[in-house]
C-alpha positions as CSV (number, residue, x, y, z in Angstrom):
1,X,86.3,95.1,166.8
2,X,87.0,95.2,170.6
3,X,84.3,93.3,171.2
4,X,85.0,90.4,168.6
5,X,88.4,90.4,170.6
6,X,86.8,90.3,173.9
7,X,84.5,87.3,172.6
8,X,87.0,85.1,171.4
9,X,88.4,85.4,175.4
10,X,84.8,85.2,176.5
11,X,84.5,88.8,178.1
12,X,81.9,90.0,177.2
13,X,79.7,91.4,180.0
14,X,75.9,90.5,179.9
15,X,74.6,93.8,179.5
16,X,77.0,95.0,176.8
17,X,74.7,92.4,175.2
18,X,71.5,93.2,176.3
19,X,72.4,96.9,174.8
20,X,73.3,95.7,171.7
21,X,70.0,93.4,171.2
22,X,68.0,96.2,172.2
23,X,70.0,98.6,169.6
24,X,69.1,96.0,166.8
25,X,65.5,96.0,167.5
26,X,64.8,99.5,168.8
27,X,66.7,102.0,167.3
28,X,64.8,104.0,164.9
29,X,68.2,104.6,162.6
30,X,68.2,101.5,160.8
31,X,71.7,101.8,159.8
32,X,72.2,101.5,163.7
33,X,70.0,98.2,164.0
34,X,72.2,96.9,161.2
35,X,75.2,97.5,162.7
36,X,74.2,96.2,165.9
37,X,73.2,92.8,164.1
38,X,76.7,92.8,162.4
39,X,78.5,93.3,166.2
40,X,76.3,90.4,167.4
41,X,77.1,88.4,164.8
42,X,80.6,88.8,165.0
43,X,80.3,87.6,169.2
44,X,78.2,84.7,168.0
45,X,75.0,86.0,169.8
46,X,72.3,86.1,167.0
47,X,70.5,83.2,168.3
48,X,67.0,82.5,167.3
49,X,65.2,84.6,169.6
50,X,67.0,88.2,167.8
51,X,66.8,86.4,164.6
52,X,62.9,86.4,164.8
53,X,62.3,89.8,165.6
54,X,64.9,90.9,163.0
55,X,63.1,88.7,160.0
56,X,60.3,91.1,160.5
57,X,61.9,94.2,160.5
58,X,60.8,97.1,158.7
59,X,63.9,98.0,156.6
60,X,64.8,95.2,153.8
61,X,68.2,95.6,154.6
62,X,67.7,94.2,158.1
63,X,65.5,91.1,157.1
64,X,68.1,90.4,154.2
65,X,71.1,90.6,156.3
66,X,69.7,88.2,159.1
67,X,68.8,85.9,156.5
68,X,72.4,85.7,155.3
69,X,74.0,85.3,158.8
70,X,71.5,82.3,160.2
71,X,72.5,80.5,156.9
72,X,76.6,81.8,157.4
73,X,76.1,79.9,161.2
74,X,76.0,75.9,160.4
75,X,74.4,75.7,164.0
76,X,71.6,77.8,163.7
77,X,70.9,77.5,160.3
78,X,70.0,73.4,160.8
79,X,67.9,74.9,163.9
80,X,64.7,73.6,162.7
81,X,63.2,76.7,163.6
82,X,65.1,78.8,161.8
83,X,64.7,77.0,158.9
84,X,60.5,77.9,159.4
85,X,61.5,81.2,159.6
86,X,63.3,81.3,156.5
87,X,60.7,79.1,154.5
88,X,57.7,81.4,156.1
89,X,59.6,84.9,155.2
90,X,59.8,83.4,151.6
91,X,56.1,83.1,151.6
92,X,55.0,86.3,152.6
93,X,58.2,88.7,151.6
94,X,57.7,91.0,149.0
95,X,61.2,92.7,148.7
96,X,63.4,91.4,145.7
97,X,66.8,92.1,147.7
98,X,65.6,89.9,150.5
99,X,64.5,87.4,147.5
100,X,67.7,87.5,146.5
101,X,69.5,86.8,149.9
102,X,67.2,83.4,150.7
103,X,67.7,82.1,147.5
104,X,71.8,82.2,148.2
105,X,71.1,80.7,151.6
106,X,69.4,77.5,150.2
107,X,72.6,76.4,149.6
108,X,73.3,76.0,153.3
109,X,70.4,74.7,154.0
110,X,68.7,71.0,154.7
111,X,67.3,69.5,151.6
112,X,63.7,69.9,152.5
113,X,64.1,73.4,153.6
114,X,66.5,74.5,150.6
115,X,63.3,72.7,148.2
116,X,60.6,74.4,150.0
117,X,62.0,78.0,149.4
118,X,63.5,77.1,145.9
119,X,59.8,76.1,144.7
120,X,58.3,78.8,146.4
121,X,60.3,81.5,144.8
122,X,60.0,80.0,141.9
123,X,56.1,80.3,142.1
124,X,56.5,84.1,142.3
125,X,56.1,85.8,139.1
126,X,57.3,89.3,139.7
127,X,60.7,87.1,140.6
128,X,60.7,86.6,136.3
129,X,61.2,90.6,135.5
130,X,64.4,90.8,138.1
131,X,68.0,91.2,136.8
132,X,69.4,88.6,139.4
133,X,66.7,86.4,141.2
134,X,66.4,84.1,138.2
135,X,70.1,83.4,137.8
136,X,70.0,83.1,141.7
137,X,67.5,80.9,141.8
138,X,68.5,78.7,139.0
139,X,72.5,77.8,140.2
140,X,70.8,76.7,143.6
141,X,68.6,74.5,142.0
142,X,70.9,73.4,139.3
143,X,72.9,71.9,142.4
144,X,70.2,69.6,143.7
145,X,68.9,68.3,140.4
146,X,70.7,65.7,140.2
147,X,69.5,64.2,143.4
148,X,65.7,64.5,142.9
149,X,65.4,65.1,138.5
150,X,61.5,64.2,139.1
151,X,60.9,67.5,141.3
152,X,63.1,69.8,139.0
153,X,60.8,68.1,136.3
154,X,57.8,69.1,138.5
155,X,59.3,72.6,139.3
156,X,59.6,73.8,135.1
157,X,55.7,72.8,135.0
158,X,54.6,74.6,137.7
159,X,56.9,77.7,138.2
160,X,56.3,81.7,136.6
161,X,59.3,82.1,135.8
162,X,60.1,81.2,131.9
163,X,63.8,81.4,132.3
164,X,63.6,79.1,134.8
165,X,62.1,76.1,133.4
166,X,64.2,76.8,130.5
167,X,67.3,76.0,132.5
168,X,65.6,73.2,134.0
169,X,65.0,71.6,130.5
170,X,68.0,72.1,128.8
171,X,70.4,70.8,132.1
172,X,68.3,67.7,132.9
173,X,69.3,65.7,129.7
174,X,72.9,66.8,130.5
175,X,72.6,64.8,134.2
176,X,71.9,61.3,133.2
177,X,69.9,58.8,130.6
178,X,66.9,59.2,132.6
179,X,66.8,62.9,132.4
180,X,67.1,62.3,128.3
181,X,63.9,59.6,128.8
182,X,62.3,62.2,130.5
183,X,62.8,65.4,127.4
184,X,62.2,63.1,124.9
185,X,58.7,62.0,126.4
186,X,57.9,65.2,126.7
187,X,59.0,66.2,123.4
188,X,56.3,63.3,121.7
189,X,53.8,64.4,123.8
190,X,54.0,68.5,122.7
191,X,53.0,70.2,119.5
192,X,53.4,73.8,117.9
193,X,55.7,76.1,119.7
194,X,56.0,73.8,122.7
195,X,57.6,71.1,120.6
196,X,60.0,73.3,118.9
197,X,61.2,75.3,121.9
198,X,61.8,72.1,124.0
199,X,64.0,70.7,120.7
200,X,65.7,73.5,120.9
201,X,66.7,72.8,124.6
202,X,67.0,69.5,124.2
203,X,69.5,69.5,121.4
204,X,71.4,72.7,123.2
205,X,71.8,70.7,126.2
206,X,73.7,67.6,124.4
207,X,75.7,69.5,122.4
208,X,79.2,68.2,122.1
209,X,78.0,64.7,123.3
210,X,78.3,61.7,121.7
211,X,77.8,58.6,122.0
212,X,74.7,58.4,124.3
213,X,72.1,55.8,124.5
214,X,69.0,56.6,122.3
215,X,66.3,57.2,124.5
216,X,62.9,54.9,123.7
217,X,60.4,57.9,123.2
218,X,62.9,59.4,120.5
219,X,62.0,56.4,117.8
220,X,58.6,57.5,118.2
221,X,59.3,61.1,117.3
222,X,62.9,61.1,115.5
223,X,61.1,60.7,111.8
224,X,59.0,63.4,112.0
225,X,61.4,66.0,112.9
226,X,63.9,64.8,110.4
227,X,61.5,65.1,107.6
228,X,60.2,68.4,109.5
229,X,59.8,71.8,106.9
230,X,61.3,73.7,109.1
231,X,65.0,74.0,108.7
232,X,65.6,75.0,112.6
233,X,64.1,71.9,113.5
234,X,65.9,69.1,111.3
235,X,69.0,70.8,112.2
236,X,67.9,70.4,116.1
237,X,66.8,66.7,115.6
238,X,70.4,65.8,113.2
239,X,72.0,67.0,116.2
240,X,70.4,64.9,118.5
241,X,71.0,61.8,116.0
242,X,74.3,62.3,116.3
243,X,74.7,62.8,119.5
């Protein structure tokens, strides 16, 4: 506290600094290191330099923590090289609380950077069994897909994480006419389970709309299901008639 107050006048002697970097990277207690990283913080002296040796700490709690306070600092978290640090510890980190933490900080990110970690998070399929990471994941992304559908489209093909691409294809006919083109293409071109899962989604994600353009792919396929044995599935498809 005295030292926030001291910052704000700028004085703050050099070494009271210098003892406080080396606390954050040296002390074995790493309740110590953490609360060193929270002082510096609060002076405005994590700069990219501490910010790199702390991403590699030992102790989860450090690498989370200075994940969260490059992405709190507008200025260093559009440092280009913090962003690489960010994107690089989401390649190789294997904690689910640090997970956690750089999916929140996509939100503060640039769009490339934000992208980059969303997809590769979403690649990891341990990420599928957590109570949180999905969710976390998913109301990032669900931000962005509006501005680039045809990645989002890209990202339910290709992640591990069912819940995910779930989302992904029950929100994207909500966005626009182009995301319903895009579920109704896809909904010609599946079969079995597929077909019937992504009706599912499609018909959840319009419901209570009315009035929409009929996509071109759903004259191809809108027959079918309406004369489908299944009850589940002409309910599905009446719903999307109407709609």
């Amino acid at each position: 506290l005295v030292l926030a107050e001291r910052a704000l006048k700028g004085n703050i002697d050099q070494d009271a600094i210098q003892k406080l970097r080396e606390m954050a990277t040296a002390h074995a207690d790493e309740t110590r290191r953490l609360r060193a990283l929270w002082c510096l913080h609060a002076i405005d002296e994590v700069d990219s330099e501490i910010a790199e040796k702390l991403i590699n700490d030992q102790s989860e709690y450090l690498r989370a923590w200075t994940v969260q306070l490059l992405a709190e600092n507008a200025t260093v978290a559009s440092n280009r090289r913090n962003e690489e640090l960010l994107i690089n510890l989401a390649v190789r980190e294997r904690s689910l609380l640090v997970r956690q933490y750089l999916a929140s900080a996509t939100g503060r990110l640039s769009k490339l950077a934000a992208w980059t970690i969303l997809e590769q998070l979403a690649s990891q399929s341990d990420n599928a069994g957590d109570r949180n990471l999905p969710l976390a994941i998913w109301h990032q992304l669900a931000q962005r897909m509006a501005s680039d559908l045809p990645r989002a489209l890209a990202l339910a093909d290709s992640t591990k994480i069912p819940a995910l691409k779930n989302y992904i294809l029950w929100y994207a006919p909500q966005l626009s006419a182009t995301g319903r083109d895009a579920i109704a293409e896809r909904l010609v071109n599946s079969t079995g389970k597929e077909r019937v899962q992504l009706l599912s989604l499609f018909s959840a994600g319009l419901q209570g709309m009315r009035g929409l353009q009929q996509p071109k792919a759903w004259t191809a396929i809108a027959n079918t299901l309406y004369d489908s044995t299944d009850a589940s599935t002409r309910q599905a498809a009446q719903n999307l008639g109407a709609a």
